[in-house]
C-alpha positions as CSV (number, residue, x, y, z in Angstrom):
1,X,0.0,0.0,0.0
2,X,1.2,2.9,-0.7
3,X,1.9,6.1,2.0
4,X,2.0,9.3,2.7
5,X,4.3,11.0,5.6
6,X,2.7,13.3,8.1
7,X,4.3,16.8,8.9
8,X,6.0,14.4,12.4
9,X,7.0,11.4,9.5
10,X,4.6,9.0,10.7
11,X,3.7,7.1,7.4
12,X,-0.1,7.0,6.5
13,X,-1.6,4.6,4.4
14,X,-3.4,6.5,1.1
15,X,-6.2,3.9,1.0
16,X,-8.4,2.7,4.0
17,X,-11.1,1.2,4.8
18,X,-14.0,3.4,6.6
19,X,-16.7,2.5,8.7
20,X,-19.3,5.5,8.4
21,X,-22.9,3.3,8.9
22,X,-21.8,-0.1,8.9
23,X,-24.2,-1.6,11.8
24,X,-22.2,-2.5,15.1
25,X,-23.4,-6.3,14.5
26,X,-21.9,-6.6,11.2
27,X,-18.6,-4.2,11.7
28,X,-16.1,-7.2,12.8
29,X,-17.3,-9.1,9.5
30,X,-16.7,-6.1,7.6
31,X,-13.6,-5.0,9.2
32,X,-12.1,-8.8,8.9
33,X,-12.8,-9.1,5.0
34,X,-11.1,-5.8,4.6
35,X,-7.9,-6.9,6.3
36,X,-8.0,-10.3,4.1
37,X,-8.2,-7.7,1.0
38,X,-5.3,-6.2,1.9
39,X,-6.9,-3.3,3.8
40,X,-4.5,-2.0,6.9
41,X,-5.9,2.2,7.6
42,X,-9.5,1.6,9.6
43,X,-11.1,4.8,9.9
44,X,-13.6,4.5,12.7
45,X,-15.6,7.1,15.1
46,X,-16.8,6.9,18.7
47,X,-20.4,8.6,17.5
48,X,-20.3,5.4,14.8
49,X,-20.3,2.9,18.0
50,X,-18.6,0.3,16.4
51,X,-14.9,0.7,17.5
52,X,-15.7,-3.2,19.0
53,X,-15.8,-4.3,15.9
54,X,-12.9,-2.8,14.8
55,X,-11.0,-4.1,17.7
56,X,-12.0,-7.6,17.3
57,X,-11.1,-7.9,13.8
58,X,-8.0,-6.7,14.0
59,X,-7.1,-8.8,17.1
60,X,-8.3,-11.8,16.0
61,X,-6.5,-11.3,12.0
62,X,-3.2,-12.7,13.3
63,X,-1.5,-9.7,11.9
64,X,1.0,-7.5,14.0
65,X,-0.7,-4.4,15.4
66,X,2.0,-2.5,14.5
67,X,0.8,-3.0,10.6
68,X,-2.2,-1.2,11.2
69,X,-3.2,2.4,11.0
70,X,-6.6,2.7,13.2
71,X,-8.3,5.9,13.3
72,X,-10.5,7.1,16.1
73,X,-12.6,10.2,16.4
74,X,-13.8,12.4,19.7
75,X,-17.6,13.4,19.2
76,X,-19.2,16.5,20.4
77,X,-20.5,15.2,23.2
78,X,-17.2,14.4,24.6
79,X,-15.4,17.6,24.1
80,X,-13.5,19.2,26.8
81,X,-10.2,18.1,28.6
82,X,-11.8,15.3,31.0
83,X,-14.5,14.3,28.7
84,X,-12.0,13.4,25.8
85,X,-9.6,12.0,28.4
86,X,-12.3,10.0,28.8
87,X,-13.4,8.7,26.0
88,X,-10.2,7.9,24.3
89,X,-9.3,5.5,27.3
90,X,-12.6,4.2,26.5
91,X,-11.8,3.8,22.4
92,X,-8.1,2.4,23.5
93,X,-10.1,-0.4,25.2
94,X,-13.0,-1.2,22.5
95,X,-10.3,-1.2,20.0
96,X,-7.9,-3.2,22.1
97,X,-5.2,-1.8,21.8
98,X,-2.2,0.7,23.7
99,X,-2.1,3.1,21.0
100,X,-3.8,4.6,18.5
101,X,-2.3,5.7,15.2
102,X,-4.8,8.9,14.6
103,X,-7.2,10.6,17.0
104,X,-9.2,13.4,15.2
105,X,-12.0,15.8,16.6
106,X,-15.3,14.9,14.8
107,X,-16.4,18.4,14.5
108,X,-15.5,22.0,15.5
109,X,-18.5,22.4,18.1
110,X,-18.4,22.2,22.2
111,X,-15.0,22.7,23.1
112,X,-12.6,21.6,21.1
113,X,-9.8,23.1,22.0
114,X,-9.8,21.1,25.3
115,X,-10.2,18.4,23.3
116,X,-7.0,19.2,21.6
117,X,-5.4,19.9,24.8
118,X,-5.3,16.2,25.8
119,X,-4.9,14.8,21.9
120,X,-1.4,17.2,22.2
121,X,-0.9,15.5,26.1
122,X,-1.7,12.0,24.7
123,X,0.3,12.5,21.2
124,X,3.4,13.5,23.6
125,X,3.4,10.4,25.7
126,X,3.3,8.3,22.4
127,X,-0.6,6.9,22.9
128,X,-1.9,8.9,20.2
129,X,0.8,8.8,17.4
130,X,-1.1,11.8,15.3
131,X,-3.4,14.3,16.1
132,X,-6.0,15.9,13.8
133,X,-9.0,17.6,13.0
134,X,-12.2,16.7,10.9
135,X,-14.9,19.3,9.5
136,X,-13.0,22.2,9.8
137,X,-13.7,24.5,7.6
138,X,-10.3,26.6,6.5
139,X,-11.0,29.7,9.3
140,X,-11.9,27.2,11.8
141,X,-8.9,25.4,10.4
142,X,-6.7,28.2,10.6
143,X,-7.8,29.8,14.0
144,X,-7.0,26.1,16.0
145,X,-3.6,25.9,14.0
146,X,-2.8,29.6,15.3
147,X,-2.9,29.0,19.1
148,X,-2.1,25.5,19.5
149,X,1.1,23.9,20.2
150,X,1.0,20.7,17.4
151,X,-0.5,22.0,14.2
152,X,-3.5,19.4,13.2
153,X,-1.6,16.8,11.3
154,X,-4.8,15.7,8.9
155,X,-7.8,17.1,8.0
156,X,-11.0,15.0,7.4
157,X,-13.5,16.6,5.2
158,X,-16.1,15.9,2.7
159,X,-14.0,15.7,-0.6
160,X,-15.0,13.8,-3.7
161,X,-15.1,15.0,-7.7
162,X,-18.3,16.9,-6.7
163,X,-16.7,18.9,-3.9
164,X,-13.2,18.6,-4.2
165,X,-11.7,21.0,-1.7
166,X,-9.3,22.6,-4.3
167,X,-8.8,26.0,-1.9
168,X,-8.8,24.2,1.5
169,X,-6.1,21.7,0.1
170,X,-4.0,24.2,-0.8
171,X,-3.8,26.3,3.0
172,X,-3.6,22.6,4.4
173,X,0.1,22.0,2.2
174,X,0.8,25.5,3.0
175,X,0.1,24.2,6.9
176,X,1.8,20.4,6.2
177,X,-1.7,19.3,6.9
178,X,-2.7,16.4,4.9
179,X,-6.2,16.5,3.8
180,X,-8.0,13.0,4.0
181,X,-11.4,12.1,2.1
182,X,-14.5,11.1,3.8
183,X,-17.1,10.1,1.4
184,X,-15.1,9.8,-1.2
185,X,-18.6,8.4,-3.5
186,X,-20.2,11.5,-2.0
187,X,-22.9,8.2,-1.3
188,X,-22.9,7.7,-4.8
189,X,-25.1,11.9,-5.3
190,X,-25.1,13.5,-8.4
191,X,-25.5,10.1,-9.5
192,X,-21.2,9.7,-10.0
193,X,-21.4,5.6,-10.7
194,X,-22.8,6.7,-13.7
195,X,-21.3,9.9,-14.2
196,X,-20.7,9.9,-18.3
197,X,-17.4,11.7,-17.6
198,X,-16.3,8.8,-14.9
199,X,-17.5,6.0,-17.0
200,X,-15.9,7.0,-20.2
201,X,-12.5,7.9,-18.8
202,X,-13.1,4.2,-17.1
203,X,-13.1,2.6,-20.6
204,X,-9.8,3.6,-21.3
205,X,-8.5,1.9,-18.2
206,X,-11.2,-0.8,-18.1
207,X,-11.8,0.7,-14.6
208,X,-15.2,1.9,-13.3
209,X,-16.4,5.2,-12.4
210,X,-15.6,4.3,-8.8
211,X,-12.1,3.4,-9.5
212,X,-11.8,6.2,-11.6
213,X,-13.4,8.8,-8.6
214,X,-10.7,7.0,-6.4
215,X,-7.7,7.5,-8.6
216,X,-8.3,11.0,-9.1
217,X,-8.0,12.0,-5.4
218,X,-4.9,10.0,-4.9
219,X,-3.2,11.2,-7.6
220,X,-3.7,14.5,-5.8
221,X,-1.8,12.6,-2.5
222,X,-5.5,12.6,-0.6
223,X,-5.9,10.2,1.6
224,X,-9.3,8.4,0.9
225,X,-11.9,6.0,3.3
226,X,-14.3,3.9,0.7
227,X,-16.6,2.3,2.7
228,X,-18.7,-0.9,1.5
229,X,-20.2,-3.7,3.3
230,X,-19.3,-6.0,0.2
231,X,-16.0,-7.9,-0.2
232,X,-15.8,-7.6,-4.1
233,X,-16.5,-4.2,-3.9
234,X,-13.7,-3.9,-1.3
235,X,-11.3,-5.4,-4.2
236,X,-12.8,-3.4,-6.5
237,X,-11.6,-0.2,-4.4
238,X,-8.3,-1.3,-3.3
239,X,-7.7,-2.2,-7.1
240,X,-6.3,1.7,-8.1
241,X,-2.6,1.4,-8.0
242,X,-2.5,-0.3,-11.1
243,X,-3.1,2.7,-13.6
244,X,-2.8,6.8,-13.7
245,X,-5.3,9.2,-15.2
246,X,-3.9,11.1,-17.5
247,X,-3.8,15.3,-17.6
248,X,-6.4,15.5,-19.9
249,X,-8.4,12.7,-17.6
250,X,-7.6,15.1,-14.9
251,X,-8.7,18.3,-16.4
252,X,-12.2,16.8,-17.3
253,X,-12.8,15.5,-13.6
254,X,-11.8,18.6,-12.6
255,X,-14.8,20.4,-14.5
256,X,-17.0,18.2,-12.2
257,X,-16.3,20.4,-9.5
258,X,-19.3,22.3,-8.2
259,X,-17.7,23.6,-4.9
260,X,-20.9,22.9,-3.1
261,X,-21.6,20.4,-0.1
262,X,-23.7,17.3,-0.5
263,X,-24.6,16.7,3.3
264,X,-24.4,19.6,5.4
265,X,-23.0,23.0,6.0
266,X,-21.3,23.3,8.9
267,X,-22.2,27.2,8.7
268,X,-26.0,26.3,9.0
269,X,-28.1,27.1,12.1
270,X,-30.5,23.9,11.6
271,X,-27.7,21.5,10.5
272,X,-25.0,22.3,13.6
273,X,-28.4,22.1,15.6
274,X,-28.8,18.7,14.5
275,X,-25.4,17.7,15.2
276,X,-25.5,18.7,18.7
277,X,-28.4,17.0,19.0
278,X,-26.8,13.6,18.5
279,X,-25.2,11.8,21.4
């Protein structure tokens, strides 16, 4: 698999395997037929309540921990120093494990700076081994990189050829902050499995439109999260390190670009209402 180095050189797998709605009864499945595809980066969340699953899996696959990348993420509702203290105890013990490779904050609501208090605490004593943000928006992005002490080392945001984050990923380089995809399908929106622009640069490659939505943000060195409950799809998206888009390929996915969120602006009175509503 192929990496990419953080701004402290930790190496960061630039495929994983995420597990956004996959049902807490069915996670370990999931997460075990992802590690026999060749899957090592889990991106999981405590708000997802399936960080069992994730521990089981990768306890039970036989393979060294250290070969893993596991990601964990500290929801609203925990924000604050003790809370998140908290919590990630709590997510170091469903995932089974003394370390984890990536602790994010979920969103930039309740207070998150506390939160990033203890990720800078925990990342100097070696049990978080990167610390990061998600959802934050370049000024809330910039203001948290101003006054703390470890500039967020990743950034998880919405990015896929429908929103792909061109300005953002620019201040993030600028900030050796590595931006990393969630819903990297955007939940296949703006119907992109059948996108005419996907599927015909697909033909080329004999790849498909999700293949070719993959490739496209990796060539760019963005860390993407595909998540499927369906082993053949997982081989389908781990199966992207076998061709390159060309300029031309890239200039016409680049057109696709409408700058415009599919699921939510964080700048919206009902839609950060909802997400403080959910516990």
């Amino acid at each position: 698999m192929k990496t990419v180095k953080l701004s402290n050189s930790l190496e960061m797998p630039l495929l994983g395997y995420g597990v956004f709605q996959v049902n807490p009864d069915e996670c370990e499945r999931c997460v075990s037929d992802a590690i026999e595809v060749g899957y090592r980066l889990i991106d999981t969340a405590q708000i997802y309540k399936n960080e069992e699953g994730v521990g089981r899996a990768v306890a039970k696959s036989g393979i060294s921990r250290k070969d893993f990348f596991l990601v964990t993420k500290v929801w609203i509702s925990n924000a604050g120093y003790e809370k998140a203290k908290q919590s990630i105890d709590t997510s170091l013990e469903k995932l089974k494990t003394d370390y984890i490779d990536l602790v994010l904050i979920h969103q930039p609501f309740g207070d998150y700076y506390g939160t990033y208090r203890l990720l800078e605490e925990y990342y100097e004593k070696g049990i978080i081994k990167s610390i990061g943000v998600s959802n934050f928006y370049a000024d809330r992005f910039i203001d948290i990189a101003s006054f703390v002490k470890h500039i967020p080392m990743v950034n998880q945001m919405e990015t896929h050829v429908f929103l792909q984050q061109q300005k953002l990923h620019k201040i993030l380089k600028e900030n050796k902050c590595q931006l990393m995809s969630w819903g990297p399908f955007a939940e296949g929106k703006n119907n992109l499995f059948t996108n005419e622009t996907l599927l015909n640069i697909g033909k080329k490659y004999n790849k498909t439109s999700a293949q070719v939505a993959l490739r496209y943000l990796l060539e760019q060195n963005i860390v993407v999260i595909p998540k499927t409950v369906n082993k053949d799809r997982m081989v389908e998206n781990i199966n992207v390190f076998d061709f390159e888009l060309s300029d031309d390929d890239m200039a016409e996915i680049l057109k696709l670009d409408t700058d415009t969120t599919l699921f939510g602006n964080h700048t919206d009175y009902d839609f950060v209402k909802y997400l403080l509503s959910i516990k």
